[in-house]
Steps between C-alpha positions, in 0.01 A plus 500: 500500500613865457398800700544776262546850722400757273483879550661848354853610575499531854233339618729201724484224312875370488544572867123341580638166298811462658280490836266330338760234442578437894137455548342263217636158556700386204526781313774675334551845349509576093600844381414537119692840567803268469383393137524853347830536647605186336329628186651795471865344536389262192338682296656737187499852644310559172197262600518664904472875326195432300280456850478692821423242741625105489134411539432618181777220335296164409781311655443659819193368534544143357863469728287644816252167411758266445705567769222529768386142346861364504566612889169342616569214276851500749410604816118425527294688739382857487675734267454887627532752237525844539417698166333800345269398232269833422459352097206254518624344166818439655336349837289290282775364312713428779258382671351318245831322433493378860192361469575284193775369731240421729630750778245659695532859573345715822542863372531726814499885447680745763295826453613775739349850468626753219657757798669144654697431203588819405670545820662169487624587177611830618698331806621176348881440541670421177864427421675798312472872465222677599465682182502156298290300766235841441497436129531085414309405805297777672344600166431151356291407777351863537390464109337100576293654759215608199551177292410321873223681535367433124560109566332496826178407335623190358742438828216537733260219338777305482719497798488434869524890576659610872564806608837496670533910495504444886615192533864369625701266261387158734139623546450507136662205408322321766164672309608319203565149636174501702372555159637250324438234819128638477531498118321849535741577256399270248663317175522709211199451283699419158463247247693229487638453146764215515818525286545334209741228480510479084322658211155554547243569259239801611179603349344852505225641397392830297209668646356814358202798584282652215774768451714208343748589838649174638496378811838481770497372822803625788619134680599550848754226474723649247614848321310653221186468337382185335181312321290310656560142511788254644682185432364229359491202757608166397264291312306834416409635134643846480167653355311311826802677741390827371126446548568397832777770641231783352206338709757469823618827447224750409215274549392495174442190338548488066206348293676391273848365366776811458690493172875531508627818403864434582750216602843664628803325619651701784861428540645396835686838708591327810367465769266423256403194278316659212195276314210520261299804571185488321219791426163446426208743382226493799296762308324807598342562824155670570508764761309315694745210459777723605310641858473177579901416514619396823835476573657241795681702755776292524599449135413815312529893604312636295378458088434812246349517121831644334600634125759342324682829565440485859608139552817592346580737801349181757656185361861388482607510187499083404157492596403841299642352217307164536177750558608677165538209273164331671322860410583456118477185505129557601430739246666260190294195676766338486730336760860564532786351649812682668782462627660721805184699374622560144274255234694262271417346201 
């Protein structure tokens, strides 16, 4: 199990998990801090200058998954980790990760009051010169204090929340483990997507509204936009995968059969195995179809009727050019088949 301390700059968490540590049986202290420092010792200076903050690198995030996985996997027990996470798509796909490992989290949240951790900021001892400490440190947490606020709806609904603004160090970590012992501060409500272990085949299908817009659905599991639909399960015919992803994931069961629009083989890009991805034409949707989509908490975010223009900005490019090809292929009736997204023959 991990007990992920979130929080803004400030806020305790690193010194509240190294208490936390002394009380929890078993349990033993991950920094993902430690990971970005690693990062930016390996990485090209060139890569490290094109982002602001190591959370922003995809390896971050994948190393901060594997390693958690790899010290449980060694040491067992509880894994505490203290980390700012104030991007839900980041959260989600960190999380998300964990939870294809079958690692469940308990998301706690350490939300003093805005005058509290301005005057911790303000008082904080750094190494270094003051003028330096004012600037790289001071000012960096001074300037997370709005992007904190802007996440707390998200953070709220989906953390343990505790207010340690007058709390000591060991009377908020004791908060936490009560919480955990309790399980007031529950698992993290995330899907559980396992990893594949070879090349999968997936099926997805197109949906659209009477403005010809398609439809897009935001995973909670994993970064960026996507289609509805999911892997096709062994045994299963691909078009009968997509019938039945749609119906788990909006609630909207297909009359009929949807014709392929697309078959795209997806080259592996490790960690990743690559597959078949398939796209098929679900057809247009009523408006009062499309009121009556429900989306499961878990799984999906959120879903949106989108121009091709518009999905552009939304999906990573492979799957924008799979959407592409699947959109002319649509309009020429006829299906197409690609390759890394680009058709052949």
């Amino acid at each position: 199990m991990i007990v992920w301390i979130n929080g803004t700059f400030s806020a305790g968490k690193t010194s509240t998990a190294r208490e936390l540590t002394g009380i929890l049986p078993d349990s033993t202290l991950f920094d993902p801090e430690l990971v970005g420092d690693a990062l930016r010792v390996l990485l090209p200076p060139k890569r490290l200058a094109e982002v602001t903050d190591y959370q922003d690198l995809p390896s971050w995030r994948r190393l901060v998954v594997d390693t958690a996985a790899a010290m449980l996997a060694e040491v067992g027990g509880v894994l505490v980790v203290p980390m700012t996470l104030l991007r839900q798509d980041y959260r989600d796909e960190i999380f998300g990760g964990l939870a294809a490992r079958r690692i469940p989290v308990r998301h706690v949240l350490l939300a003093p009051a805005e005058t509290i951790l301005r005057e911790r900021i303000a008082t904080r001892v750094e190494p270094g010169a003051p003028e330096d400490v004012d600037l790289r440190v001071r000012q960096w947490a001074y300037d997370h204090i709005p992007v904190y606020q802007e996440a707390l709806g998200w953070l709220t609904g989906d953390a343990h929340v505790i207010d340690n603004g007058l709390l000591t160090v060991r009377e908020t970590a004791e908060r936490i483990a009560e919480a955990v012992r309790s399980e007031t501060a529950r698992v993290c409500d995330i899907v559980q997507t396992p990893e594949p272990t070879r090349e999968t085949v997936a099926a997805g299908v197109l949906l659209f509204d009477e403005q010809d817009r398609v439809l897009l659905v935001d995973p909670t599991y994993k970064a960026g936009w996507e289609f509805p639909g999911g892997v096709v399960e062994t045994g299963e015919a691909p078009a009968g995968a997509a019938v039945r992803e749609v119906a788990e994931e909006l609630g909207l069961v297909l009359d009929r059969t949807p014709g392929l629009l697309v078959i795209d083989w997806e080259r592996p890009q490790p960690p990743g195995y690559g597959g078949l991805r398939l796209l098929f034409d679900g057809g247009r949707l009523s408006g009062e179809a499309a009121a009556r989509l429900r989306l499961p908490g878990p799984e999906l975010r959120a879903w949106r009727f989108v121009t091709e223009a518009e999905a552009a900005e939304l999906l990573p490019q492979h799957r924008y050019e799979r959407l592409r090809w699947a959109l002319r292929a649509r309009e020429r009736a006829r299906p197409l088949y690609l390759e890394a997204g680009v058709p052949t023959g």
